[in-house]
C-alpha positions in Angstrom: -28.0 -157.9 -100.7 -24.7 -156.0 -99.2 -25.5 -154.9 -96.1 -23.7 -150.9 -94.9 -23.3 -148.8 -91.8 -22.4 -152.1 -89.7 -22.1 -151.2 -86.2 -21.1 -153.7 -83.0 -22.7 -152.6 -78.8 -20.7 -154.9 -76.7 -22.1 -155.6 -73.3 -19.8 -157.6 -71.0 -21.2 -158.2 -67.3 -19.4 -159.9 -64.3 -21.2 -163.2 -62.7 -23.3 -160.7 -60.5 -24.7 -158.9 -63.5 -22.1 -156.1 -62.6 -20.9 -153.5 -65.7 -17.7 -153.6 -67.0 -15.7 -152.6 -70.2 -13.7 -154.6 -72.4 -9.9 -153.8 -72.0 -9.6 -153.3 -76.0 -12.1 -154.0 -78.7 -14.0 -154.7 -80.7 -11.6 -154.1 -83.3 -12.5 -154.8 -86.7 -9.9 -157.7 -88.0 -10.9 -158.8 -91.8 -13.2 -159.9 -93.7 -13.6 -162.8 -96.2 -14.7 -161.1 -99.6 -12.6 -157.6 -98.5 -15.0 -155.1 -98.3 -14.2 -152.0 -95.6 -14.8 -152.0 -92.5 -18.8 -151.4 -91.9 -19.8 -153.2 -95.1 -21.3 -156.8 -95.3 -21.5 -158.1 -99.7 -24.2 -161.5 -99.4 -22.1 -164.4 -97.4 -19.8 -162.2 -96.8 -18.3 -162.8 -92.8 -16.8 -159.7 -90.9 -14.4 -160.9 -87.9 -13.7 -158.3 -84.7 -11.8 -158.6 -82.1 -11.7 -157.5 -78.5 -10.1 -158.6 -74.9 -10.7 -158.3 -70.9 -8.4 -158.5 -68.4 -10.1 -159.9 -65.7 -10.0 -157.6 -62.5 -9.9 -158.6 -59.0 -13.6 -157.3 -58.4 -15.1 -159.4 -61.4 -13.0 -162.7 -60.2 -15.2 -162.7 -56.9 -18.0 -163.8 -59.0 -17.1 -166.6 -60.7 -17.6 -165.5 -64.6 -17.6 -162.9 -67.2 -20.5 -162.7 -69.4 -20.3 -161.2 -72.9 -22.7 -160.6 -75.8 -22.8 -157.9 -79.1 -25.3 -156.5 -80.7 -24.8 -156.1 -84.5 -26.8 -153.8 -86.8 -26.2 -152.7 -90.4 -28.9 -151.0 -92.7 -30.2 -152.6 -95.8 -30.4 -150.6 -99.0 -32.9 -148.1 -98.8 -33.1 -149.0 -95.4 -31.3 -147.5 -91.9 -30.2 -150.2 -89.1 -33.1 -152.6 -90.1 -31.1 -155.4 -89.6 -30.0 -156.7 -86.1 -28.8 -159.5 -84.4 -27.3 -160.4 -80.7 -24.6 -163.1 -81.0 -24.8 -166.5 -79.8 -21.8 -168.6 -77.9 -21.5 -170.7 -80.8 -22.0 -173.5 -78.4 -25.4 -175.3 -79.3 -24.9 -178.5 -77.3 -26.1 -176.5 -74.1 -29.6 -176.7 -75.3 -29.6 -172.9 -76.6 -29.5 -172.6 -80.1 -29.2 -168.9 -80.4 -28.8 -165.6 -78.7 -27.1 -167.2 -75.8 -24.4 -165.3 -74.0 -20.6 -166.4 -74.4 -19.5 -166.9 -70.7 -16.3 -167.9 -69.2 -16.1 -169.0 -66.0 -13.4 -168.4 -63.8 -11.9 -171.1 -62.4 -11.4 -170.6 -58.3 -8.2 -170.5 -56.5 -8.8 -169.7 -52.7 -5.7 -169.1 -51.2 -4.7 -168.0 -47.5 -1.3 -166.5 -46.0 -0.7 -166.2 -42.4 2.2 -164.1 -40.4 2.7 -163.9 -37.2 5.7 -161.3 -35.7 6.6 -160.4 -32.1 7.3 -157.7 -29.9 8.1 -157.1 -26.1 7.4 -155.0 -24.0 9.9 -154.4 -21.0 7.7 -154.5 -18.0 10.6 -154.5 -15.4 12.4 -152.3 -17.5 15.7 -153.8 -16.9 16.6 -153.8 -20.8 16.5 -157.2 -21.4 13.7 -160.4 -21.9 13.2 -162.0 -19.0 10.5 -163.0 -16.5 6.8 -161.2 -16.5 8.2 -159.5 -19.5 5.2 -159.3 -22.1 5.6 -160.6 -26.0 3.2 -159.3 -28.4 1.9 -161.4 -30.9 0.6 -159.8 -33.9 -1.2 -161.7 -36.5 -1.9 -160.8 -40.0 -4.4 -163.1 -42.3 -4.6 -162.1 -45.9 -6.4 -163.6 -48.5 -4.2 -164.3 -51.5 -6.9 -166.1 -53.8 -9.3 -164.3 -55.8 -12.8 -165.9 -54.0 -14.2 -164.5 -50.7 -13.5 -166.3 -47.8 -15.2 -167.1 -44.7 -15.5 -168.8 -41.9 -12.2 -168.0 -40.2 -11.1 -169.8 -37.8 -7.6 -169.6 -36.0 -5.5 -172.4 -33.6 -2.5 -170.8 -31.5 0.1 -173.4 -30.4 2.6 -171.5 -28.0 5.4 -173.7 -26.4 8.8 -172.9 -24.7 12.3 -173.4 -26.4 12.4 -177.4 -25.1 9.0 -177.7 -26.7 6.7 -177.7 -23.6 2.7 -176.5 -24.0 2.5 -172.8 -22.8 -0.8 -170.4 -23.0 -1.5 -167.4 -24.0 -2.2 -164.5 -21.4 -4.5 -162.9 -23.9 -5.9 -163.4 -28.0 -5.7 -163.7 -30.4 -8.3 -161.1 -30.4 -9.7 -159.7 -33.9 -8.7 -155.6 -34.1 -9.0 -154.9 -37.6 -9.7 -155.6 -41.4 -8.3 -153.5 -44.4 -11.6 -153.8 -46.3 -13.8 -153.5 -42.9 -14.9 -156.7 -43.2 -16.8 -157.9 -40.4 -14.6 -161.0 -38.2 -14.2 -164.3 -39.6 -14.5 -163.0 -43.6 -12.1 -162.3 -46.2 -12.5 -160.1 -49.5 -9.7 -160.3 -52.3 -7.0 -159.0 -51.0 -7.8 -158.0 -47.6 -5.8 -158.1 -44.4 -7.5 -159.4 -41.0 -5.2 -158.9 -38.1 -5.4 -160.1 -34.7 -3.4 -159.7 -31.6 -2.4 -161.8 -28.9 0.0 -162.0 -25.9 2.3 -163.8 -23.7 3.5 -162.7 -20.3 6.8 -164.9 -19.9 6.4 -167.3 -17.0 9.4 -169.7 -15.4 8.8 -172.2 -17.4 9.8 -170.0 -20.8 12.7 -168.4 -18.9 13.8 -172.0 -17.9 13.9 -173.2 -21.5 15.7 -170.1 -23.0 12.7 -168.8 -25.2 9.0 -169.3 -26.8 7.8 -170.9 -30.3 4.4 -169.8 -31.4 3.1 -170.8 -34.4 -1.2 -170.4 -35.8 -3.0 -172.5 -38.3 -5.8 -170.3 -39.9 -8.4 -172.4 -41.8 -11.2 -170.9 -43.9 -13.9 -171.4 -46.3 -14.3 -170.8 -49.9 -17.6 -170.7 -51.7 -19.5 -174.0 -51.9 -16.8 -175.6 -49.2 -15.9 -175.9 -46.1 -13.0 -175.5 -44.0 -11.3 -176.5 -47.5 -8.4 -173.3 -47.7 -5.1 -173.2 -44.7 -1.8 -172.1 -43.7 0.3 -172.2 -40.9 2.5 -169.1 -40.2 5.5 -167.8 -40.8 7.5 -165.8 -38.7 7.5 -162.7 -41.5 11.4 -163.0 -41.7 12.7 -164.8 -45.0 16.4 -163.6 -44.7 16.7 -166.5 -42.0 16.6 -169.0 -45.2 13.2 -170.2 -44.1 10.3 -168.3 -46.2 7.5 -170.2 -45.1 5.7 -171.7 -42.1 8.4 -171.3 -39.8 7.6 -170.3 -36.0 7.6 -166.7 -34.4 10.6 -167.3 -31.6 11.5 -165.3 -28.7 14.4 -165.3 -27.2 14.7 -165.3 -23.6 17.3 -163.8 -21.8 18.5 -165.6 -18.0 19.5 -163.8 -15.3 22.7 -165.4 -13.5 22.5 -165.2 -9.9 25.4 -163.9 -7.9 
């Protein structure tokens, strides 16, 4: 019998059973006999088609999750006939009805920069000794999984590559999603800050080098995503992992 009035309800879920809309779709393609759009003659098949661009919020939970339900009347009949679409996939062990997922594959991914400031204690206009450099350190989360775990290693030496310490830090101030310390949305910033107050030593060796390796954890892992940082400069040549130098200016004695 030819089945009329065929309509499509598309329901498309994120992996946490969150709503969301298809970005276009269903759109009604062909069909194999020809009829219109809405009208099924007996072994006739109808194809639709519809797409989703996968957001930022639905790649945090690891799939997208889609099924339709089609109805179409019968004659003498209104929307008697219904059926919710399978995957087409029967080796999973579910021979109808099952909803067509796609997972989305995970790629954590974690940038680190790290720029400095100073502050002229002995306000004599230039870097020198028990003047303070400010360290501050942005962590952002470049993948599209949640992070957590957090951890970050400071390594601060002078110019001929001796061990120095920070004064202070690096001390968690701030997230842009208000995250709580030590996790990561998509897309968010964590910064810390830390500081140096320039000893002999630094002055003796003409400047600082301060690098951080931030490691963190991505669902189901451990310790599995890190960077080291980069100075937040790129017109030097070097965009990536290069150190956060100071330059330190010495005082020639009369």
């Amino acid at each position: 019998m030819t089945l009329t009035g065929l309509t499509l309800v598309d329901t498309l879920t994120d992996g946490s059973g969150g709503s969301l809309t298809l970005t276009n779709g269903p759109s009604f393609s062909s069909t194999t006999l020809g009829s219109s759009p809405g009208t099924l003659k007996p072994d006739e098949i109808a194809t639709y088609s519809g797409y989703y661009i996968i957001s930022s919020a639905a790649a945090l939970t690891s799939s997208v999750n889609n099924s339709v339900l089609a109805t179409a009347s019968s004659p003498g009949q209104t929307n008697n006939v219904t059926d919710t679409s399978d995957d087409g996939d029967d080796s999973d062990g579910n021979t109808e009805d099952d909803v067509t997922v796609v997972e989305i594959t995970p790629l954590p991914e974690i940038e680190a920069t790290k720029t400095a400031t100073t502050i002229d204690n002995n306000s004599n206009g230039i870097v020198d000794l028990a003047d303070t450099i400010v360290y501050t350190i942005t962590v952002e989360n470049k993948g599209n999984t949640s992070l957590s775990n957090l951890t970050l290693v400071d390594t601060l030496s002078d110019g001929s590559g001796g061990s120095l310490s920070l004064t202070s830090g690096p001390t968690f101030t701030s997230s842009s999603a208000g995250s709580s310390q030590g996790t990561l949305t998509l897309g968010e910033v964590a910064t810390y800050i830390a500081s140096y107050t320039i000893t002999q030593a630094a002055v003796d060796a003409g400047g600082t080098s301060n690098t951080v390796v931030v490691t963190a954890s991505s669902p189901g892992n451990t310790n599995d995503v890190t960077d080291t940082s980069d100075d937040g400069d790129d017109s030097d040549g070097n965009t990536i992992d290069d150190p956060t130098i100071t330059f330190i200016d010495k005082i020639p004695w009369d």
